[in-house]
C-alpha positions in Angstrom: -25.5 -28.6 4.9 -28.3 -26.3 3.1 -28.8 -24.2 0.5 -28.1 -20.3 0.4 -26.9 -17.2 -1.5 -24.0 -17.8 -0.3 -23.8 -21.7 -1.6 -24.1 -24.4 1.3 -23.2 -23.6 4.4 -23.5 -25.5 7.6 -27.7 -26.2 8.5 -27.9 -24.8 11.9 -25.6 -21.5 10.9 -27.9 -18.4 9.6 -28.1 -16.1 6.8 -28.9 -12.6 8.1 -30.1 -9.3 6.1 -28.2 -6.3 7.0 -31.4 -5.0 7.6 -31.9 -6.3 10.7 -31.5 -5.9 15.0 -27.9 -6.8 15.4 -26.7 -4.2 12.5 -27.4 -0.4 12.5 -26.2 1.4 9.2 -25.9 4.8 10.3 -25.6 7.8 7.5 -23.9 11.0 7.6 -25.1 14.4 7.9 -25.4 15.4 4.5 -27.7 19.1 5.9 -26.6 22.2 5.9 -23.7 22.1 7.7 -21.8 20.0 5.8 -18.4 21.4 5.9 -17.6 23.7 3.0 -14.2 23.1 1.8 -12.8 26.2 3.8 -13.9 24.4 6.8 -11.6 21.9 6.4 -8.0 22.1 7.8 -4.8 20.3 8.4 -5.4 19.9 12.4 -8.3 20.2 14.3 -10.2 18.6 17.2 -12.1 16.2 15.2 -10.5 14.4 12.1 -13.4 14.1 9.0 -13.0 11.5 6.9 -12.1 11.4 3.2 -11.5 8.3 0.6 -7.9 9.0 1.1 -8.2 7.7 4.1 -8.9 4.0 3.4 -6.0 1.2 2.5 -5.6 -2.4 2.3 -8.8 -2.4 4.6 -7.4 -0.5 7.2 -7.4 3.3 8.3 -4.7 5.2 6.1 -3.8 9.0 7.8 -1.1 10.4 5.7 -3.4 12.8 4.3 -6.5 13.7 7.2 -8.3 16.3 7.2 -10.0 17.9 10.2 -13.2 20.2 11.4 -13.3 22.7 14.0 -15.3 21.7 17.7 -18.2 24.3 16.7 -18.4 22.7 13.2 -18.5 19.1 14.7 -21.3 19.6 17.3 -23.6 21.3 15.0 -23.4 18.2 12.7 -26.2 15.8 12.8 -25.4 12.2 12.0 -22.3 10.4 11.2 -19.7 10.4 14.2 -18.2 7.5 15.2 -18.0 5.4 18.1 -15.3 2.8 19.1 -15.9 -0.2 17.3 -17.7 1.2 14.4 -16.9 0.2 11.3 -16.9 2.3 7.6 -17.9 1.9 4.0 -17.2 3.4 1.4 -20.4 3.9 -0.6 -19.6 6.2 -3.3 -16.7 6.5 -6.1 -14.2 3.8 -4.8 -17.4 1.2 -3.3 -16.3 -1.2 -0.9 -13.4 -0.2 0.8 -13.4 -1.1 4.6 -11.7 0.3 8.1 -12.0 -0.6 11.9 -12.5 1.9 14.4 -10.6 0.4 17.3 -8.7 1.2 20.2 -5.5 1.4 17.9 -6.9 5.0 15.6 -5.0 7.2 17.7 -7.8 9.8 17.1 -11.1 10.2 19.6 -13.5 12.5 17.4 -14.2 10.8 13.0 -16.9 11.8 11.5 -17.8 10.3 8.0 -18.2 12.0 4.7 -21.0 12.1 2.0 -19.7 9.1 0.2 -19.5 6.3 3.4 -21.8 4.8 6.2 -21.0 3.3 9.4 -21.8 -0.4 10.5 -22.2 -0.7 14.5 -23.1 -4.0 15.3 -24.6 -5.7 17.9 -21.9 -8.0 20.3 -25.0 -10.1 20.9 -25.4 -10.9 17.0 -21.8 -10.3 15.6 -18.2 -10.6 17.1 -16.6 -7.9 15.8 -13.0 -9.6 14.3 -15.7 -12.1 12.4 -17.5 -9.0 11.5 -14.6 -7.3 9.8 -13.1 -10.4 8.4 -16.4 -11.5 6.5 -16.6 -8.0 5.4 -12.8 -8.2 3.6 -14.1 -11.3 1.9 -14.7 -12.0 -1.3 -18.2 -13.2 -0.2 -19.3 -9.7 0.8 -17.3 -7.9 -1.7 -19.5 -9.6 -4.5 -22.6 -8.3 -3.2 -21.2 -5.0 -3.5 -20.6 -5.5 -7.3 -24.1 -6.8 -7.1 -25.6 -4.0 -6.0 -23.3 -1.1 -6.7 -25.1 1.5 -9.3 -24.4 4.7 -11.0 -22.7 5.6 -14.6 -21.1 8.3 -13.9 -20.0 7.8 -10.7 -20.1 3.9 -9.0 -22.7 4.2 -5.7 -24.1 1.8 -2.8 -27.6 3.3 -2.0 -28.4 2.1 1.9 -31.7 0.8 0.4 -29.5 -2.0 -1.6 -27.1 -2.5 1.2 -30.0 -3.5 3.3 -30.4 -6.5 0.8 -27.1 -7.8 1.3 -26.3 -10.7 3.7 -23.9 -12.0 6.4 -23.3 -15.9 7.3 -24.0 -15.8 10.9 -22.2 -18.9 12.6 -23.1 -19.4 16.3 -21.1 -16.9 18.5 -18.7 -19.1 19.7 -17.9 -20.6 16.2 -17.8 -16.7 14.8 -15.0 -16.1 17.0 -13.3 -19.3 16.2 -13.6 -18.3 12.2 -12.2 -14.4 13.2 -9.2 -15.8 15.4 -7.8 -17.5 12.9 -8.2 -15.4 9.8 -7.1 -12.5 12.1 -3.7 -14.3 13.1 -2.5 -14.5 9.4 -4.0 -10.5 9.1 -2.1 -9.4 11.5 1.4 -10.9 10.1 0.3 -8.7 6.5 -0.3 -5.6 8.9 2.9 -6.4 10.3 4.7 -6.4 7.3 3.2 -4.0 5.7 3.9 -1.0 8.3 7.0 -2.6 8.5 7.6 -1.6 4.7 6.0 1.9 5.5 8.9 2.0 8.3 11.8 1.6 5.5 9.7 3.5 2.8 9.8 6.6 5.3 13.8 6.0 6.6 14.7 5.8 3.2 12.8 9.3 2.7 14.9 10.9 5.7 18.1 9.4 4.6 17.3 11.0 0.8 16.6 14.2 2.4 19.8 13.9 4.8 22.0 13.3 2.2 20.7 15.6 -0.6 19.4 18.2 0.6 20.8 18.9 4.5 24.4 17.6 2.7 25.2 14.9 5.8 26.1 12.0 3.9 29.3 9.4 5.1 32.9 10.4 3.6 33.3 6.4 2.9 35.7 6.6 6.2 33.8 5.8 8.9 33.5 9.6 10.4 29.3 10.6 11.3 27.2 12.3 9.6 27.3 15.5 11.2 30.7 16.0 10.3 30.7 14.6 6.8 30.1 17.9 5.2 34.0 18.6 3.7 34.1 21.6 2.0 31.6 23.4 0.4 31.6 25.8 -2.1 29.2 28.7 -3.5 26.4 27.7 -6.1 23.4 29.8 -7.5 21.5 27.7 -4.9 24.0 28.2 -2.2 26.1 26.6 -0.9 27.0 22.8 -1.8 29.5 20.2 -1.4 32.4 20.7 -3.5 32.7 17.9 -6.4 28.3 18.4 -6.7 27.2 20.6 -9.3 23.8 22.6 -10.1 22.6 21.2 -13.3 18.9 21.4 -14.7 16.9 17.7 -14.6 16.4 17.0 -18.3 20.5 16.8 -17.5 20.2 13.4 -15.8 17.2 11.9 -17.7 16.4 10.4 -21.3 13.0 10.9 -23.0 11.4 8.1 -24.1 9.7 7.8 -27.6 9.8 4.8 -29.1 6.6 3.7 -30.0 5.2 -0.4 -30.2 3.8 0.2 -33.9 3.9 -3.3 -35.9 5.1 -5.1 -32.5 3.2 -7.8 -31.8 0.4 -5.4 -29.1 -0.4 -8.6 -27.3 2.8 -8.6 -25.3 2.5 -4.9 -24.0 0.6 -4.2 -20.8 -1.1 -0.4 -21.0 -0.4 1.7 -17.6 -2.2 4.5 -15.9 0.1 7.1 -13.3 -1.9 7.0 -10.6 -1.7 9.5 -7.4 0.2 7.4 -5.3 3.1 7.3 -7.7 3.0 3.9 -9.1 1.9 2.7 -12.7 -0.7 0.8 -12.5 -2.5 -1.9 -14.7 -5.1 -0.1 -16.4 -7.5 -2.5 -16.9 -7.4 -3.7 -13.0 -7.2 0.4 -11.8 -10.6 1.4 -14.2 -13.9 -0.4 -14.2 -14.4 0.2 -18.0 -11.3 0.1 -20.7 -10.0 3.8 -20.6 -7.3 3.1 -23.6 -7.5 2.5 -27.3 -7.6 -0.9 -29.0 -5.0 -0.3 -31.5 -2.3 0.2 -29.3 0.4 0.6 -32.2 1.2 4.8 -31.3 1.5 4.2 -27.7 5.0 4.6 -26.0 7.2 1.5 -25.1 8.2 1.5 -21.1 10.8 -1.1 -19.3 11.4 -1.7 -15.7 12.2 1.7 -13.6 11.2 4.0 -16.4 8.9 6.7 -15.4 5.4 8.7 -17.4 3.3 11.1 -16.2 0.0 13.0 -18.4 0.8 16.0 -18.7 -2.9 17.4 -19.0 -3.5 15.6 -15.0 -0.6 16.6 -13.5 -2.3 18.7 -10.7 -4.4 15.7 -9.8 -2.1 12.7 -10.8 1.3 11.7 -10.6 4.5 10.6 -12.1 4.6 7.1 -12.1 7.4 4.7 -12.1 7.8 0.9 -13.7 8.2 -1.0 -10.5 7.7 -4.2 -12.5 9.8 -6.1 -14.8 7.4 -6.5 -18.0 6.7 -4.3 -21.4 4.5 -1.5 -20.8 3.2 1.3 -22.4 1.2 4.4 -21.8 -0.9 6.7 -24.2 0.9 9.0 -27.0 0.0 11.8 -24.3 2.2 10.6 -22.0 5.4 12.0 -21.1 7.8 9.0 -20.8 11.8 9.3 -19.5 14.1 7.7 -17.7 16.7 8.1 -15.5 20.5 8.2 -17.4 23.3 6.4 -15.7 22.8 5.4 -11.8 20.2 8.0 -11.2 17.4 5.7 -11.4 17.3 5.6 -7.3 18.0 9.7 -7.3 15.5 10.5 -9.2 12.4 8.0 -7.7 12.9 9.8 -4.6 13.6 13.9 -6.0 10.2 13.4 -7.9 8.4 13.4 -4.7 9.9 16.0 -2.5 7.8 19.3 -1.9 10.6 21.1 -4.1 9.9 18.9 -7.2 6.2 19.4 -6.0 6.0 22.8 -5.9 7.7 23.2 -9.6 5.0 21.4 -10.6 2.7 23.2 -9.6 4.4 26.2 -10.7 4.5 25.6 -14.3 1.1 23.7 -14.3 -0.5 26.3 -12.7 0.9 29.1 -15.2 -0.4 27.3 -18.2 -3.9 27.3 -20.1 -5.0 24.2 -19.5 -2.5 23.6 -16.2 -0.5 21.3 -17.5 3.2 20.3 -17.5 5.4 19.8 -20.8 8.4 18.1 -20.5 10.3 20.7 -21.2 8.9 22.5 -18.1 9.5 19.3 -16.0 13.6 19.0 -17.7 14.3 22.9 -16.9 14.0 22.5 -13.1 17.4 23.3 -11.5 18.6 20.2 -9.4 21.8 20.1 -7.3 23.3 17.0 -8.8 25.8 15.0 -6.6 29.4 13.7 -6.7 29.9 9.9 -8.4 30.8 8.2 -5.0 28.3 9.6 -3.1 25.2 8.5 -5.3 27.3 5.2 -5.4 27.2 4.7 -2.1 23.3 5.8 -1.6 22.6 3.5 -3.9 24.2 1.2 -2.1 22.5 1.9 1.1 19.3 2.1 -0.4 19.3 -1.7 -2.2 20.1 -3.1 1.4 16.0 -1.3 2.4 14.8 -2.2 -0.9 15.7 -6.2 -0.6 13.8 -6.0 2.8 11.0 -4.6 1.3 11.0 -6.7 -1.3 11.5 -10.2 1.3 8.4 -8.8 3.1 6.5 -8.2 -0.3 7.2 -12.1 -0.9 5.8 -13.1 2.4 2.9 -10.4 2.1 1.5 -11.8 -1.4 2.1 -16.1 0.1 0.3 -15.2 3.2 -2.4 -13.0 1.2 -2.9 -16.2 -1.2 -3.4 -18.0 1.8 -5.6 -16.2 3.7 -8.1 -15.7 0.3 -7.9 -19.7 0.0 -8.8 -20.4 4.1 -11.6 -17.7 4.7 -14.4 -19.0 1.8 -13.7 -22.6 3.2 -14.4 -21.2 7.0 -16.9 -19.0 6.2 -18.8 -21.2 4.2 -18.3 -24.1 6.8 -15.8 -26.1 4.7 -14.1 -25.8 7.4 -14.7 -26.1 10.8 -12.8 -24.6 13.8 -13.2 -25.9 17.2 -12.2 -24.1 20.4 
């Protein structure tokens, strides 16, 4: 074994600089035809990358944007070629995606705030290549090197300081086969929780809003309806009535003063609709020491600030611990068995579009709770939110059995790949 940045590692493996033959790092075109904002759209001929599109390591296109053909072959730098990899050098540093066969898209081109690394076969095999860059032993270089105050940035002049461990090819692909193995059972899981996330969207839309819901005796949907009846927003099934939101919801005010602050964890709403740890979401502490005015949370209650509504979200307690948010925050929950109802109304385009409404009529474009409580909402019968309910626990356990296996396998996987990429531990063919 010798010596190296990376601590000992086997003697006849090397250490190689990413400035050198087997790695390009490739820029974009940051000239004067960089797309303007006006140039981007919601379909096009070649898909332009934003940090949106980046999760768990992995290409994320829920939300792509796309350039014209005129505006992509007047564009310098920056377009991608299968097996290219990304990084995200500016804002959120560090996050990583694949360009393989799998992207169901031919023409990417990066933004402002990434690079792409195109390696070399001779040098690198490319499932080592990824792996090592997931791992903790590349991700602290980034910290190393990462600058800026204002906003966190990777200059290409550090990056070219970093380093890879460079096993012998053969070994490389040994090291990427198995880490990739356990990878690919997460990636499973995970898409299979995206699966349920989206059926349980269509069968909250099917039932609430297109009315097809079972009649708890056995006959399909389509002919489920029963009567319906007139309503100021048409027509609905008889038994459900219009009603405004505050109607089904509790606001929350009860502050932690002399509690012991220690055992309250301080949340952020974040724009994917969770509450997040805010000292794990920030890089610097965004809340206040003395804690005492902030708002108490539990498990499945929901906050949002109102002042960042346009660009944040309303968040729910997905956890079972004692949170709080800021005295800004509006807090609420969900009264009776609504809890379900309302995790999934909060997210429609209806819900969305109130939002934006109201926020956007205001001074500062923000949303009061009152605002938020006066929306009109098409509440439904007892039985029927019973039996979604129901349905929707059955998805949620499965969700929940994957989330289990996800976070074992995860722990594994960041205990196996320092031992095999430091040479701890050997695999053989």
């Amino acid at each position: 074994m010798k010596q190296s940045v990376f601590g000992k590692v086997p003697t006849e493996w090397g250490i190689i600089s990413f400035d050198n033959d087997g790695l390009e790092i490739i820029d974009g075109d940051r000239g004067e035809n960089y797309p303007k904002n006006d140039e981007l759209f919601t379909s096009g001929d070649c898909l332009f990358l934003n940090a949106r599109n980046f999760e768990h390591d992995e290409f994320c296109f829920d939300e792509a944007q796309f350039i014209s053909k005129e505006k992509d072959n007047r564009l310098r730098k920056g377009k991608l070629v299968r097996g290219d990899f990304v990084l995200t050098t500016r804002g959120t540093v560090g996050s990583i995606a694949y360009y393989g066969e799998d992207v169901p898209f031919d023409h990417l081109r990066i933004n402002s705030g990434m690079v792409i690394l195109r390696i070399d076969p001779t040098f690198f095999d490319p499932v080592y290549f990824y792996q090592f860059l997931k791992s903790k032993c590349f991700k602290d270089q980034i910290i190393k090197f990462v600058s800026g105050t204002a906003q966190s940035q990777l200059p290409i002049r550090d990056m070219k300081q970093m380093s890879i461990i460079a096993p012998s090819l053969p070994e490389q692909k040994n090291i990427g086969r198995v880490l990739n193995a356990l990878d690919q059972k997460i990636r499973f899981l995970r898409n299979q929780n995206n699966l349920y996330k989206k059926m349980s969207q269509a069968l909250f839309a099917r039932w609430f809003f297109e009315y097809e819901f079972p009649d708890g005796k056995g006959n399909p949907y389509s002919s489920s309806r029963g009567k319906m009846v007139d309503s100021e927003s048409g027509g609905i099934p008889e038994g459900w009535l219009v009603c405004k939101f505050g109607d089904i919801l509790e606001r929350l005010s009860d502050r932690i003063g002399r509690d012991d602050q220690s055992k309250y964890i301080v949340l952020s709403a974040v724009k994917t609709g969770d509450l997040v740890l805010s000292e794990e979401y920030f890089s610097k502490q965004v809340f206040s020491k003395d804690i005492s005015k902030y708002i108490k949370l539990q498990k499945d209650d929901f906050a949002y600030n109102p002042a960042r509504i346009n660009i944040g979200s309303i968040g729910k307690l997905e956890a079972d611990i004692q949170g709080a948010v800021s005295p800004v925050y509006v807090a609420f929950r969900a009264k009776d068995n609504f809890t379900h109802f309302v995790s999934f109304l909060i997210k429609t385009q209806k819900t969305r579009r109130h939002i934006d409404y109201f926020a956007n009529g205001s001074v500062r474009q923000s949303l009061s709770y009152d605002d938020f409580a006066f929306m009109d909402i098409v509440k439904p019968s007892e039985d029927v939110l019973k039996a979604f309910n129901e349905t929707y626990e059955c998805i949620a356990k499965r969700i929940q059995a994957n989330n289990q296996q996800i976070d074992t396998l995860s722990k594994m996987l960041d205990t196996l790949m320092p031992k095999l990429l430091t040479g701890e531990i050997r695999v053989k063919a």
